[in-house]
C-alpha positions as CSV (number, residue, x, y, z in Angstrom):
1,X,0.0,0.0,0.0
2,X,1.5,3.3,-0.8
3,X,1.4,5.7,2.2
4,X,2.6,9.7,1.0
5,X,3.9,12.0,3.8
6,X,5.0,15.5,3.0
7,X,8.1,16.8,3.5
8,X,10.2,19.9,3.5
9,X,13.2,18.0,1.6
10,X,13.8,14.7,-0.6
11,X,15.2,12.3,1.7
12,X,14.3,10.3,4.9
13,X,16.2,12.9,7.0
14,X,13.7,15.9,5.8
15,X,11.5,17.5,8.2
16,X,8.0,16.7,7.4
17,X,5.7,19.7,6.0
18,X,2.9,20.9,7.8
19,X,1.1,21.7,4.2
20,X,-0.7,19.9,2.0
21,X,-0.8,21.3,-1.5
22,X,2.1,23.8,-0.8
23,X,4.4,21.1,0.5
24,X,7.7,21.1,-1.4
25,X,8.0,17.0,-1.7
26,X,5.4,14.1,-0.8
27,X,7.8,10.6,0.3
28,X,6.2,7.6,-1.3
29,X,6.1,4.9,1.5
30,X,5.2,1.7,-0.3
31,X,4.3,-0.3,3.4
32,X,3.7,-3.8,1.9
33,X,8.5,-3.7,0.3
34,X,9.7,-0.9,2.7
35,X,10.6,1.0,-0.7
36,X,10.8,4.9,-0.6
37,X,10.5,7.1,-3.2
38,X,10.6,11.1,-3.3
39,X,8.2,13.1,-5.5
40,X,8.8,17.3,-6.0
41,X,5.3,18.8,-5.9
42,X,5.1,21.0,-9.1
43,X,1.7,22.7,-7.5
44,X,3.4,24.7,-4.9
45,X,3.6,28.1,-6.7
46,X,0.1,27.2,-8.4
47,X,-2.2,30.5,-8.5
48,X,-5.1,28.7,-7.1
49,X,-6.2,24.8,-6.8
50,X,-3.1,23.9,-5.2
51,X,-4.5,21.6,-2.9
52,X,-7.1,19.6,-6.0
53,X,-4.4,19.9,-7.8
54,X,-2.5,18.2,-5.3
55,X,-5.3,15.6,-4.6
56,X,-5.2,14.4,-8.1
57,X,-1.2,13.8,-7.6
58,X,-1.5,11.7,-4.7
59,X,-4.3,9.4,-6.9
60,X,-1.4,9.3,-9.6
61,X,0.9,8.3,-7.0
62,X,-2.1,5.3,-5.8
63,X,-2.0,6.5,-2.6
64,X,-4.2,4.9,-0.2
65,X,-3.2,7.0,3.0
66,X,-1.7,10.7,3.1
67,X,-0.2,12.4,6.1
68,X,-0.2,16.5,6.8
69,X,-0.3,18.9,8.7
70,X,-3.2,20.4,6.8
71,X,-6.0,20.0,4.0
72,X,-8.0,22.4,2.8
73,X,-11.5,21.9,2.8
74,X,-11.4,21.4,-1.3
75,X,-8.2,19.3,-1.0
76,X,-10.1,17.5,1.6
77,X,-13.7,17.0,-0.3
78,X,-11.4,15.6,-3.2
79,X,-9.3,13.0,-1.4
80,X,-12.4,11.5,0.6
81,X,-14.2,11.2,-3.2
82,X,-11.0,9.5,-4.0
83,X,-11.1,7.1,-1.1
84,X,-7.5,8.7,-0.4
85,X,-7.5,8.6,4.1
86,X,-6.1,11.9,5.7
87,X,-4.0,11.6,8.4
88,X,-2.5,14.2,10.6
89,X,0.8,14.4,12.1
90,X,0.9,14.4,16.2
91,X,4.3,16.2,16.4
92,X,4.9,19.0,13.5
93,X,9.3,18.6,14.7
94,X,9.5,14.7,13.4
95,X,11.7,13.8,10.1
96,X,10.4,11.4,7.3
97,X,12.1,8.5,9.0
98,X,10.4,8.9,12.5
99,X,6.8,8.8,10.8
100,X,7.7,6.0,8.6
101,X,9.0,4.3,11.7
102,X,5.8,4.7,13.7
103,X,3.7,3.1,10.5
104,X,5.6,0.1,11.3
């Protein structure tokens, strides 16, 4: 199952982003092979419909869970039509690896 988490950087050392469809990368967890995979978010200067825009990546990416800080109430209403789960984080100061870790 792939499990995104966003992040302030591409690797497993990165503080995690407290955005959703601003966040500058979303880690790919796959949670079924332990493989990672880094993905740059090209919505984060968008003019508007970041966090749709956003949505619709994380179905590209067949994500079945997504962690953030935040999801806009359109981001939100998109992800629950695409059966994507929200999840928030519980401490905004952990990396990449310490949420990945608690998954296990």
């Amino acid at each position: 199952m792939n499990i995104v988490i966003s992040s302030e950087g591409n690797s497993l050392k990165s503080k995690i982003d407290m955005r959703f469809g601003r966040a500058k990368w979303f880690c790919v967890y796959n949670s079924e092979n332990g493989k990672t995979d880094f993905v740059e978010n090209e919505n984060i200067d968008a003019q508007g419909g970041a966090g749709t825009k956003t949505a619709e990546l994380m179905a590209e990416l067949e994500a079945k869970e997504v962690y953030s800080g935040h999801f806009g109430p359109k981001a939100e209403s998109l992800l629950k039509k695409l059966n994507i789960d929200m999840k928030t984080f519980a401490n905004e100061n952990q990396t990449v690896q310490q949420v990945i870790n608690d998954l296990k």
